[in-house]
C-alpha positions as CSV (number, residue, x, y, z in Angstrom):
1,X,-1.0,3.9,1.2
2,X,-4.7,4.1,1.4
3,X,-4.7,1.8,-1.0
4,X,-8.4,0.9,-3.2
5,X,-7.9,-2.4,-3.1
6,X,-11.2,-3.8,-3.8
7,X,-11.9,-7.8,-4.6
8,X,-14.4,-8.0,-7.8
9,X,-12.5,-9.8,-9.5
10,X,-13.6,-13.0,-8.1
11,X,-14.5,-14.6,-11.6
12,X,-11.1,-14.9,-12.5
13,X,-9.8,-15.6,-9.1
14,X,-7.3,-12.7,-9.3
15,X,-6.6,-10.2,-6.1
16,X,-7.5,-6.5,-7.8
17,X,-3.9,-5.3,-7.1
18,X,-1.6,-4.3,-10.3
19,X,0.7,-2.6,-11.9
20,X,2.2,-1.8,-15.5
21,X,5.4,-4.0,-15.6
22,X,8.6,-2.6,-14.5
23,X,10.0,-0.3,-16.5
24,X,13.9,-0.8,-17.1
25,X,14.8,2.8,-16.7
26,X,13.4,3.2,-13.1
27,X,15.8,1.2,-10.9
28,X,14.6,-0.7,-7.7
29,X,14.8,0.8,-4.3
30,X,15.0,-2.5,-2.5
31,X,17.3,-3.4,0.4
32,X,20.0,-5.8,-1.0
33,X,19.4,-9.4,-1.0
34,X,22.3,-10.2,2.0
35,X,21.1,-7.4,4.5
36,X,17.7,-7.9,3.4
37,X,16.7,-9.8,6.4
38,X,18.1,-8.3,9.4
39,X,17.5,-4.5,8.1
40,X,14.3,-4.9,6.8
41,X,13.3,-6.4,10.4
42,X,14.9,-3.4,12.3
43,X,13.3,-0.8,9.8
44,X,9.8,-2.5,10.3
45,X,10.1,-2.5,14.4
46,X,12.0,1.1,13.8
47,X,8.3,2.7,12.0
48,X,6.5,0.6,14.6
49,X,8.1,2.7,17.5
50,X,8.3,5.9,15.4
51,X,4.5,5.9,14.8
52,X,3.7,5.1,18.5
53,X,5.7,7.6,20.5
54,X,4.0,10.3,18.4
55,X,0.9,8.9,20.0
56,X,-0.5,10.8,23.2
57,X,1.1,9.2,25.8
58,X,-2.9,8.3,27.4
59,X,-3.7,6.3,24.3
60,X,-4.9,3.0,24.6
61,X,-5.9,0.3,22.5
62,X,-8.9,-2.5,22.6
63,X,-8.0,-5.6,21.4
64,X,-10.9,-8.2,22.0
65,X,-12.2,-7.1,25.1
66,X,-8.6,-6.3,27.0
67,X,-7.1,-2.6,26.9
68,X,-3.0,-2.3,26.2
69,X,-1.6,0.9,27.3
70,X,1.1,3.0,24.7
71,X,3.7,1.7,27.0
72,X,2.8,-1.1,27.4
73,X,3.4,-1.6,23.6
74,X,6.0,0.4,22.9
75,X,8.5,-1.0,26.0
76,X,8.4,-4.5,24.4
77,X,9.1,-3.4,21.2
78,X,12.1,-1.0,22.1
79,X,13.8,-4.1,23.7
80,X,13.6,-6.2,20.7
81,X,14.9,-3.3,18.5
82,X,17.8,-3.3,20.6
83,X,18.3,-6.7,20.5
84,X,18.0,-7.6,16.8
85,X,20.8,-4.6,16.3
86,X,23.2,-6.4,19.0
87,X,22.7,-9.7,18.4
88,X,22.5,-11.4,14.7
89,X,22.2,-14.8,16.1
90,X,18.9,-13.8,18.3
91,X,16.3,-16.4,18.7
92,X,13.7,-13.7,17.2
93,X,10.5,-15.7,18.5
94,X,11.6,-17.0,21.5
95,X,12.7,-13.5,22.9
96,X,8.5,-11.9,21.2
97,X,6.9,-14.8,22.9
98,X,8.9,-13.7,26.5
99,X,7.0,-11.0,26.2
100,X,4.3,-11.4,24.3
101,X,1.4,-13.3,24.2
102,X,-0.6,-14.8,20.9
103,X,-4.0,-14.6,19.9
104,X,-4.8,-16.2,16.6
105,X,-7.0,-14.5,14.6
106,X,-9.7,-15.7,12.5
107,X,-12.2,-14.8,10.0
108,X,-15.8,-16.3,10.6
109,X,-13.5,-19.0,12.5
110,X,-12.0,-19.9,8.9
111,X,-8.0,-18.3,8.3
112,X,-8.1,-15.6,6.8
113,X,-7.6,-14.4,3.7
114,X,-3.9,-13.3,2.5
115,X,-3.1,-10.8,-0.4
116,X,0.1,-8.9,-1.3
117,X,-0.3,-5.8,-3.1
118,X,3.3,-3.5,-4.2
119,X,4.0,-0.3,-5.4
120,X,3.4,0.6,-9.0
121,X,6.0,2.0,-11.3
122,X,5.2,4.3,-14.3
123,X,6.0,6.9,-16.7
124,X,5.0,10.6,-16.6
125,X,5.7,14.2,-18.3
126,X,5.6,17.6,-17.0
127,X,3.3,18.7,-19.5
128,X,0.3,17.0,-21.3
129,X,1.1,15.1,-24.6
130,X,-0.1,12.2,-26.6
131,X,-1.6,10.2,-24.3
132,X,-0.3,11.6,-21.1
133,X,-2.8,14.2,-20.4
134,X,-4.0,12.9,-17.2
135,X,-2.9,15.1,-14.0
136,X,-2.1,13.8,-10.9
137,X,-3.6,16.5,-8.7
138,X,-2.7,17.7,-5.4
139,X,-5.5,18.1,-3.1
140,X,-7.6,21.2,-3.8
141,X,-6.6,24.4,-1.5
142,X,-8.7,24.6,1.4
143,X,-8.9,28.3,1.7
144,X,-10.6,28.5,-1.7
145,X,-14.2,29.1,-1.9
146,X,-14.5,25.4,-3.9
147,X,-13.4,23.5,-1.4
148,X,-16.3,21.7,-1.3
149,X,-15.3,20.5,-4.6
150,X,-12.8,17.8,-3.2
151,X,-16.1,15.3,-2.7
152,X,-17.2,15.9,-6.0
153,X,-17.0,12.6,-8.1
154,X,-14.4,11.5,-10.9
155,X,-15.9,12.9,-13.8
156,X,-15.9,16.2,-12.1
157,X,-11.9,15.6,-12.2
158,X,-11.8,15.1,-15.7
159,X,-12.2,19.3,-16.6
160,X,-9.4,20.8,-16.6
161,X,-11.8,24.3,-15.9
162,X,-12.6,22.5,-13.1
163,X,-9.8,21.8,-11.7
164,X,-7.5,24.6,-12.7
165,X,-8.2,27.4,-9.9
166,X,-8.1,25.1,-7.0
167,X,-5.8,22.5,-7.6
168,X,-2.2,21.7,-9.9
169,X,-0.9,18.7,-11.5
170,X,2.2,17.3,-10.2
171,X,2.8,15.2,-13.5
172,X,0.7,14.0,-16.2
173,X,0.1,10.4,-16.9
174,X,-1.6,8.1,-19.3
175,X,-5.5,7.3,-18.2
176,X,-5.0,3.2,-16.8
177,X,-1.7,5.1,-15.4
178,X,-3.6,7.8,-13.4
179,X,-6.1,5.0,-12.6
180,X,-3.4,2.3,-11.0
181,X,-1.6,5.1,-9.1
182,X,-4.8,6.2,-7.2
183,X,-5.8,2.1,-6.7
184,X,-2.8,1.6,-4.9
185,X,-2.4,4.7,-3.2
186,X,1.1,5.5,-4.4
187,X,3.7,5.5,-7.5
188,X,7.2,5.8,-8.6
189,X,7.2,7.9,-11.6
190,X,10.1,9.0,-13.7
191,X,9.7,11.4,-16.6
192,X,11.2,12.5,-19.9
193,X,13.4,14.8,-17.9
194,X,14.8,11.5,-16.0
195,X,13.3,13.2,-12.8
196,X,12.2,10.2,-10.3
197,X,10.0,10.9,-7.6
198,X,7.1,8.7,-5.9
199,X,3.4,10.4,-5.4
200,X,1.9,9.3,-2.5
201,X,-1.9,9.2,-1.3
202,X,-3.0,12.7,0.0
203,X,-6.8,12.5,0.5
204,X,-9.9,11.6,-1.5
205,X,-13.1,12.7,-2.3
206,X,-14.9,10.5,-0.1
207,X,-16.7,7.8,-2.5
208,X,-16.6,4.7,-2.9
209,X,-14.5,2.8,-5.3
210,X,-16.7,0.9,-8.3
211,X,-13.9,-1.3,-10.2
212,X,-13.9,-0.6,-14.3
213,X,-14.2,-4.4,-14.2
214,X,-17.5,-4.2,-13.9
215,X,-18.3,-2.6,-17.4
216,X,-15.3,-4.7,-19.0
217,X,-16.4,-8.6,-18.6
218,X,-16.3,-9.9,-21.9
219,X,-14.4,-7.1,-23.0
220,X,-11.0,-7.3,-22.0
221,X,-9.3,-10.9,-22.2
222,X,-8.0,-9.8,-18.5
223,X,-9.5,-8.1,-16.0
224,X,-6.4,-7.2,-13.9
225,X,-5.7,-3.9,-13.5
226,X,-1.8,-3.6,-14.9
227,X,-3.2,-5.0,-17.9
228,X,-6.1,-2.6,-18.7
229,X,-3.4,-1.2,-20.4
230,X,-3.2,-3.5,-23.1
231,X,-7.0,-3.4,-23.7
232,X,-6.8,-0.3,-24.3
233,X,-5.4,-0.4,-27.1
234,X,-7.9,-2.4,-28.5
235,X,-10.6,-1.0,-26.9
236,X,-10.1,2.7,-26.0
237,X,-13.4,3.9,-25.7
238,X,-14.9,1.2,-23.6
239,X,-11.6,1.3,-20.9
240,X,-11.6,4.9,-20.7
241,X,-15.7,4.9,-20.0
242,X,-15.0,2.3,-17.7
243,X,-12.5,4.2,-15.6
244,X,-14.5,7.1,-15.4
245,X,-17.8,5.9,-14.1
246,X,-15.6,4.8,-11.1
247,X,-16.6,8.0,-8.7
248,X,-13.7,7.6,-6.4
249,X,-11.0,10.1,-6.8
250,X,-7.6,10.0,-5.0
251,X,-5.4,13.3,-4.7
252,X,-1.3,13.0,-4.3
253,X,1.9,14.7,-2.5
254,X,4.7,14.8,-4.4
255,X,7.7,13.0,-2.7
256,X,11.4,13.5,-4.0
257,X,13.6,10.8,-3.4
258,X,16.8,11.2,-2.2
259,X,20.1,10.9,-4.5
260,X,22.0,8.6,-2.2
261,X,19.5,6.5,0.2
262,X,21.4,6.0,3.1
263,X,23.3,2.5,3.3
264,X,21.3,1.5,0.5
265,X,18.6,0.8,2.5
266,X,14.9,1.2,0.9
267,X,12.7,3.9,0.9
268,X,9.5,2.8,0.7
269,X,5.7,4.3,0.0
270,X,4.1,6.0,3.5
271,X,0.9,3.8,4.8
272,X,-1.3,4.6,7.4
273,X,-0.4,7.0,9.9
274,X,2.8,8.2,8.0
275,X,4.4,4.8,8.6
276,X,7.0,4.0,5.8
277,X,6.3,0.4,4.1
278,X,9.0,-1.8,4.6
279,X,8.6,-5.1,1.7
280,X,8.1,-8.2,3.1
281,X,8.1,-6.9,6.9
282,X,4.8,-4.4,6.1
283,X,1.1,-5.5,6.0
284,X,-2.5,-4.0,5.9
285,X,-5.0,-5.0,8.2
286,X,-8.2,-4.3,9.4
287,X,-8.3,-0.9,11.7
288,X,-9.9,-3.2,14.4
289,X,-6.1,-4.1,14.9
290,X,-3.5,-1.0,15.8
291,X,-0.8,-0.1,13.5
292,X,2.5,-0.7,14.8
293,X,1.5,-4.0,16.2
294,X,3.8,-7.0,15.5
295,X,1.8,-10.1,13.5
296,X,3.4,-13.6,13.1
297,X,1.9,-14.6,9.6
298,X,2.3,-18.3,7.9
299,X,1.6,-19.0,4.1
300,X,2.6,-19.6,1.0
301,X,3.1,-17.6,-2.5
302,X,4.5,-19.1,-5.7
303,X,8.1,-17.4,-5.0
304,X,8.2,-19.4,-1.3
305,X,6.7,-20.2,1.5
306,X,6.6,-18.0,5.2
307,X,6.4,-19.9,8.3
308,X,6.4,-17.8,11.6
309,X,6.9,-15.0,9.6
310,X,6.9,-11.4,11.6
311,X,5.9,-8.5,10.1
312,X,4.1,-5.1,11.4
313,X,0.7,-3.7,10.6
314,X,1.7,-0.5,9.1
315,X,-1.7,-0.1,6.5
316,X,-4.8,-0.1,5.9
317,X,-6.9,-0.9,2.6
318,X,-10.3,0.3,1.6
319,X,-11.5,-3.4,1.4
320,X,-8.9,-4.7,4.1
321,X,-12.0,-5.8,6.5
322,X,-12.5,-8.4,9.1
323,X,-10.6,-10.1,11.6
324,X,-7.1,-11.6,10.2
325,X,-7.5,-10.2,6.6
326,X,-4.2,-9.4,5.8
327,X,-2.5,-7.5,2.4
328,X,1.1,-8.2,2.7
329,X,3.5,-5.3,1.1
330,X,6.1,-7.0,-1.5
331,X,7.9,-3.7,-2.2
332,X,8.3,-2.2,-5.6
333,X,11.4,-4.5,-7.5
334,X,11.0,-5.9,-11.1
335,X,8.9,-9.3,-10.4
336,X,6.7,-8.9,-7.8
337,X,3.9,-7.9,-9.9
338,X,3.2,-11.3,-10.6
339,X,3.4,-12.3,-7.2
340,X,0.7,-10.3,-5.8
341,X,-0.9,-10.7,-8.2
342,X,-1.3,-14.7,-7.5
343,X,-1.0,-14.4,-4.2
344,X,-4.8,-15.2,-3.3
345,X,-4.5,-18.1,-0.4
346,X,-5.4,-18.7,2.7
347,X,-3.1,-18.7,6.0
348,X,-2.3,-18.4,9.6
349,X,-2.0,-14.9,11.2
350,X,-1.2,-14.5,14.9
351,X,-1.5,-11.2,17.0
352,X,1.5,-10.2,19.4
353,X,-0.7,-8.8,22.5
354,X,2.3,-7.4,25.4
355,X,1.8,-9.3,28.1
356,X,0.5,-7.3,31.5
């Protein structure tokens, strides 16, 4: 999701992850609560292997100090997929630990820090009004002559003279809207026409993200970022400076959902490398460790506690550094908003290296 998801907020303790609460007219695109389990698992191992076959076949990866071949990787996991679809009574860690090996991974020998971050629902219209006058661009065209334009800061965004000739809004959203959509990396919007789509993380301009927290302490009564809409309320002129002195911008792809998802089964926000995010079974990690590789992760959020919990690295995060950091996806249902949001903890995260 090439998500912005930067920790400033370390006064109040909270991880910098939000999103307006779930509106009532967008439904949830989560996997039902019985197949959850099992089809979430075999979706996760299912983008692991789709990502890595589309790999040359003479990549390789570095993982402290010892090189795993594409095959190597993707022979285990094909055999577990397999598995988990034959056999719902499988002993899931005995059969990884055959033929895997673990390496626990540590930050400055400390566990690491655990997040959760989800995707953010929110209201748009296909033409400005009120309040929503805030595009959602697409990237600017690359065979115009302002090209060069993409790495120009935020405020440069904010013209629409600027942006007319060499980009177009996909939909138009309110200002702490636009701004949760690009800190996350990806949206489900649904407009006045009932239209639902998702707009996902394109490219960026190339700077660096400076959270509006930092020009809002004593001003808002909450710093986190789904609630920046209530501040501004209060406080319009000071929330709207704030957001714009931020001089990263993030550009979308529009994304239309289908009208029948298949089974039921979720279709979640694309992370790194075009992998789809799978809730629960989808985490963000450091690009020291490969995508598609399985993690066994143990902690505990107020909703429950994980032990030997497998999930896939499937995302990265502009502030998802260091050995075992770890942003676990919740998904996008009504609820989990406040559990990433208080999930700030520490845990134990486990690499699955194939063994030779």
């Amino acid at each position: 999701m090439k998500r912005l998801l930067i920790c400033l907020f370390s006064l109040s303790m909270v991880p910098l992850f939000g999103t307006l609460l779930a509106k009532p007219t967008i439904q949830s695109h989560r996997i039902p609560h019985k197949k959850s389990e099992s089809i979430a698992l075999q979706l996760a191992i299912q983008e692991s292997i789709q990502y890595l076959q589309k790999l040359p076949l003479e990549t390789k990866f570095l993982i402290q100090g010892e090189t795993i071949t594409l095959n190597e990787i993707l022979f285990p996991l094909r055999g577990l997929h397999k598995q988990i679809r034959g056999n719902k009574n499988l002993d899931l860690l005995r059969e990884i630990r055959k033929q895997f090996k673990e390496v626990e991974l540590k930050t400055n020998s400390e566990p690491p820090l655990i997040t959760g971050y989800y995707e953010v629902r929110i209201q748009g219209r296909t033409k400005p009004i009120g309040n929503y006058v805030y595009p959602a661009l697409v990237p600017p065209k690359e065979n115009s002559k302002e090209t060069h334009s993409k790495s120009y800061p935020r405020e440069y965004w904010k013209e629409e003279s600027h942006w007319k000739t060499v980009s177009q809004p996909i939909v138009y959203l309110t200002l702490t809207d636009l701004h949760l959509a690009q800190l996350e990396g990806s949206a489900l919007v649904q407009t006045e026409t009932k239209e639902i789509f998702r707009i996902n993380y394109a490219t960026d301009n190339g700077f660096d993200y400076l959270s509006p927290a930092v020009h809002l302490t004593g001003v808002c009564p909450s710093l986190k970022p789904y609630e920046l809409k209530f501040c501004m309320e209060t406080n319009p002129k000071e929330v709207s400076e704030a957001i714009w002195k931020n001089p990263r911008y993030i550009f979308f792809e529009k994304e239309i959902l289908p009208k029948k998802q298949l089974s039921d089964l979720v279709i979640g926000p694309l992370g790194s490398g075009g992998i789809r995010l799978v809730p629960e079974r989808s985490v963000a990690m450091d690009k020291q460790i490969p995508l598609g590789f399985p993690v066994l992760m143990s902690f505990k959020s107020i909703q429950k506690t994980y032990n030997d919990h497998l999930v896939f690295v499937h995302d990265r995060g502009n502030a998802i550094q260091g050995e075992g950091r770890v942003d676990f996806y919740l998904g996008n249902e009504t609820g989990v908003d406040k559990i990433a949001n208080h999930l700030l903890t520490k845990g134990k995260v486990i690499l699955f290296i194939p063994k030779k």
